[in-house]
C-alpha positions as CSV (number, residue, x, y, z in Angstrom):
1,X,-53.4,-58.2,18.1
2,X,-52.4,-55.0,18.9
3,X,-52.4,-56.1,22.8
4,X,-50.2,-58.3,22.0
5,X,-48.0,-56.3,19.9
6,X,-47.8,-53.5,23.5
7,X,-47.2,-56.5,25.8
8,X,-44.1,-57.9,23.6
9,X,-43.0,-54.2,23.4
10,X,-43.0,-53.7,27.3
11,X,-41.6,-57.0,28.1
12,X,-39.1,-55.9,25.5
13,X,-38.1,-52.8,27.0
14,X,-38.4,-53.9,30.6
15,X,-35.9,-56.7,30.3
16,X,-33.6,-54.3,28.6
17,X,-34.0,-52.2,31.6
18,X,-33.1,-54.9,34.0
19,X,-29.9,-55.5,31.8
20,X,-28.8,-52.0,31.8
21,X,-29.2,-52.0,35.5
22,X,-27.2,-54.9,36.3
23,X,-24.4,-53.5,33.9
24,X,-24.4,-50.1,35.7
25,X,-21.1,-49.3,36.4
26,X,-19.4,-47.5,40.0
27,X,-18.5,-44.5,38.5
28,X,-20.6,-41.5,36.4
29,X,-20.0,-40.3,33.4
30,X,-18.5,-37.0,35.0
31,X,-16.1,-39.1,36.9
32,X,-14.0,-40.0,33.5
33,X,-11.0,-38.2,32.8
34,X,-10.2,-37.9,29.2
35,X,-6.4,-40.0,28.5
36,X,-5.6,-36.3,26.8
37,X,-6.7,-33.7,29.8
38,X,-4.4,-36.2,31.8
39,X,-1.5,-36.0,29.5
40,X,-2.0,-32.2,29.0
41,X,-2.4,-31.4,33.2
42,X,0.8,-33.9,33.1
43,X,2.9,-31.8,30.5
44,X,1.6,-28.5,32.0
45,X,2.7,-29.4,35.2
46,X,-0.6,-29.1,36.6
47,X,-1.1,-32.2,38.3
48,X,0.7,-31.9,41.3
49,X,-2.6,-32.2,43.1
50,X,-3.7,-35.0,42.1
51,X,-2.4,-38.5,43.1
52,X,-2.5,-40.6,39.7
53,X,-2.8,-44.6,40.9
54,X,-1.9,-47.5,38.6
55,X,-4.6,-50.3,39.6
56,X,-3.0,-53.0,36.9
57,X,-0.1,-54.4,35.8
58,X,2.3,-51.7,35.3
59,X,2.5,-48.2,36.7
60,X,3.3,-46.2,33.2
61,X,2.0,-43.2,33.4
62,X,4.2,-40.5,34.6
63,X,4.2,-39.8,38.3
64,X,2.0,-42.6,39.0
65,X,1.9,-44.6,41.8
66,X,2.0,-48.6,41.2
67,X,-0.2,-50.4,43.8
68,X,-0.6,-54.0,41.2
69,X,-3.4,-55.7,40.1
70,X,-6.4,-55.0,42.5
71,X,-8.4,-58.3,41.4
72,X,-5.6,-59.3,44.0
73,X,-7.0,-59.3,47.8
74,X,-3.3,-58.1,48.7
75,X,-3.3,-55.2,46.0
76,X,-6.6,-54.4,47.6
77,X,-5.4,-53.7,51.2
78,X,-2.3,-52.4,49.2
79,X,-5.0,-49.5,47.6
80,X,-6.2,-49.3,51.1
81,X,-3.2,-48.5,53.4
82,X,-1.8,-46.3,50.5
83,X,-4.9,-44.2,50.9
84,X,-5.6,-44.0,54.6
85,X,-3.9,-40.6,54.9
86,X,-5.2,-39.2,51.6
87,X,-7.7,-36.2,52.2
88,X,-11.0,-37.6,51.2
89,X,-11.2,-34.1,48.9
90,X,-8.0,-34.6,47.1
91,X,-8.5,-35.8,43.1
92,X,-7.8,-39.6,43.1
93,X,-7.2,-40.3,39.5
94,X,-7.3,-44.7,39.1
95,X,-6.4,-46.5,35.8
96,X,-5.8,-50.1,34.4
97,X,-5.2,-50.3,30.7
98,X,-4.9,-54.0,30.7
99,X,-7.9,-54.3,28.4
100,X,-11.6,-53.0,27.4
101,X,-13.4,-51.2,30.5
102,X,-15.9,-54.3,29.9
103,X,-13.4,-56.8,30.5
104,X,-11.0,-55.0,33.0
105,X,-11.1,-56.6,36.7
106,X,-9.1,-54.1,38.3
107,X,-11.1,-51.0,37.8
108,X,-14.3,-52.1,39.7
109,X,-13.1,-53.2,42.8
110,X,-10.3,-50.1,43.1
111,X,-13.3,-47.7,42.0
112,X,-15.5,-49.6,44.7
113,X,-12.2,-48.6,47.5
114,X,-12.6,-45.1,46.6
115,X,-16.1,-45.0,47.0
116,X,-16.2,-46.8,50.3
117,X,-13.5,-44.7,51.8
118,X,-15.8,-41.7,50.8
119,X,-13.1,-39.8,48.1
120,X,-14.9,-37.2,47.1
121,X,-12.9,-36.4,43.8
122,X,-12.2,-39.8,42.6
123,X,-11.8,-40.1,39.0
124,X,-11.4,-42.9,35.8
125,X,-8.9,-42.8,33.6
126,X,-10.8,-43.1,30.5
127,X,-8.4,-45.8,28.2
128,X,-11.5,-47.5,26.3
129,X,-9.0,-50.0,24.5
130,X,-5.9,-50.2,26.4
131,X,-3.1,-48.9,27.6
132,X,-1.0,-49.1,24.4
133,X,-3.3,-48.1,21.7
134,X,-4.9,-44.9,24.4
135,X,-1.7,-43.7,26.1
136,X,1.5,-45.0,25.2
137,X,0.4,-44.6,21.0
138,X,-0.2,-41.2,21.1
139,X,3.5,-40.5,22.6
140,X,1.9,-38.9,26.1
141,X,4.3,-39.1,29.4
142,X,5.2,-41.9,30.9
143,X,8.0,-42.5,34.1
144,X,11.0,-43.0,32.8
């Protein structure tokens, strides 16, 4: 019995394993930026390093840059072009806002550009709900 019991637990954790695998994401934990470090390098005027890219629906984040919807091929080589002159070692900053991380289709393939042109700073704007309820709610800048 208890054979049985260790088998059930392995299989158990195994196929957990597998699922946690396939839901890995593109980006590390330490590649999140927090929506209020944003806001705060924003209102400290301590961003002008760092090229803050809108990869949904609507660039609202002050000085942002509005490339569209990258589930869109076009908004793709949009993300492309815009960053072929980029230094690869300049902080990229990428959000959405549309929706839930887990739902999102913009992130992943923008995050994927940004890996595969080999940015070396490329970060997440961490909005775990949306834009609304992490951003625009809690009255941080936005372009006028």
């Amino acid at each position: 019995m208890r054979y049985f019991i260790y088998l059930f637990a392995a299989l158990l954790l195994s196929s957990t394993g597998l699922s946690a695998q396939q839901k890995q994401e593109p980006w590390k934990a330490s590649q999140l930026v927090e929506a209020n470090t944003l806001a705060s390098r924003i209102n400290n005027n301590k961003a002008a390093n760092l090229l803050i890219l809108s990869v949904g629906p609507d660039a609202i984040i002050k000085g942002s840059v509005d490339i569209g919807p990258t589930v869109e091929a076009e908004n793709i080589n949009k993300l492309k072009n815009y960053l072929k002159n980029v230094p690869k070692d300049k902080e990229v900053v990428i959000y959405c806002g549309c929706c839930p991380f887990d739902k999102c289709p913009n992130i992943r393939p923008a995050f994927a550009v940004l890996k595969d042109m080999s940015f070396k700073n490329a970060k997440l704007l961490n909005l775990p709900r949306n834009i609304k309820v992490d951003w625009l709610d809690k009255d941080y800048p936005t372009n006028d």
